[in-house]
N, C-alpha and C positions, 0 to 999 in steps of 0.2 A: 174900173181897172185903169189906173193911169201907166205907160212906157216910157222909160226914158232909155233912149238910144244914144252910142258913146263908141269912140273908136276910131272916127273917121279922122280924115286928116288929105295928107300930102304923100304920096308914094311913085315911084319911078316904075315904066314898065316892068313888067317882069318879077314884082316884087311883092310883097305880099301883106294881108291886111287881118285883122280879126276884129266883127261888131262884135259890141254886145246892145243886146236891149233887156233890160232890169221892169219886171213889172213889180207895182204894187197895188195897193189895195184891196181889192175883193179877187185874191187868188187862191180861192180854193174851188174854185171852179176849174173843171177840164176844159183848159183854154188851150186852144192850136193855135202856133205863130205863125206868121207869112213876112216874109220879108217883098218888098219892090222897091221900086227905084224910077225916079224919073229925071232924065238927062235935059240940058237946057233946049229948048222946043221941043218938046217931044213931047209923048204922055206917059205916065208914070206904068210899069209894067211890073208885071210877077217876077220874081229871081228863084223863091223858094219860100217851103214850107215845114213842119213839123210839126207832127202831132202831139196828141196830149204826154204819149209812153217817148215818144221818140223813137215808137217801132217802123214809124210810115214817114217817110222824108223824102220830097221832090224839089228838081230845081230846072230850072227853066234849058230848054237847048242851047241858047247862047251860054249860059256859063258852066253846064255840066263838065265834070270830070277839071274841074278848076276851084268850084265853089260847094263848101259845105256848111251844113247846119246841124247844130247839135243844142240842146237843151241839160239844164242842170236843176230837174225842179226843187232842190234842196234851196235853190239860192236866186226861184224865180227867174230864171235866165236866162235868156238863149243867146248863141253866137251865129254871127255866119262868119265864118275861115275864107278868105279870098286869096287867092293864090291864083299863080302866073299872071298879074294883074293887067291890062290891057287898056289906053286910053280911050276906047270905047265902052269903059266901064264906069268913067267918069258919070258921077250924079248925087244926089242926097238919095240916101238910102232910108227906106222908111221900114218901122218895123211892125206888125198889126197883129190883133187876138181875136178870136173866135171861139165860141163856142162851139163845141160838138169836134166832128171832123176837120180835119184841114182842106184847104182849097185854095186854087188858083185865081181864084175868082176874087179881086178887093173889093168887089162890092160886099161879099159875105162878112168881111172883117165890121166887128163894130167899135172896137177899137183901136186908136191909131198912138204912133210916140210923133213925136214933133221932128223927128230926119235927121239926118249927122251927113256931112259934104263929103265924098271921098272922090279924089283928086288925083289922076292919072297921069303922068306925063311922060312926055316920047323921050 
């Protein structure tokens, strides 16, 4: 399964964003996305998840009730909707697939897309 993630960019507090990450190749597998992010020193951390139906979707403390995820598997696709955007949300966001259930966990992801930069500024 390769990801490519797409979206990111430049945005002003307060303002708002939408990924997408497009899988292809061997997707007819029930694959669950996760989305993380890792900020410059830091380590890359969870933001959120979706399962295969899109009936079970979690996202992290820091961005709940700001950040959503949604899938469209007609078109391989998932988004995350970023809203009220906050320069501590600055980071390459990365988008990942699993098999089975979703989770918080990136080690369970076995695949990854190569990050898109989203850029928060005060």
């Amino acid at each position: 399964v390769q990801l490519q993630a797409s979206g990111g960019g430049l945005v002003q507090a307060g303002g708002s964003m939408r990924l997408s990450c497009a899988a292809s190749g061997r997707t007819s597998s029930s694959y669950s996305m996760g989305w993380f992010r890792q900020a410059p020193g830091k380590e890359r951390e969870f933001v959120g998840s979706i399962n295969w139906s899109g009936g079970r979707v979690e996202t992290s403390d820091s961005v709940k009730g700001r950040f959503t995820i949604s899938r469209d598997n007609a078109k391989n696709t998932v988004y995350l909707q970023m809203n009220s955007l906050k320069p501590e949300d600055t980071a390459v966001y990365y988008c990942a697939a699993k098999v089975g259930g979703s989770s918080w966990s990136q080690t369970m992801y076995r695949y990854w897309g190569q990050g898109t930069q989203v850029t928060v500024s005060s």
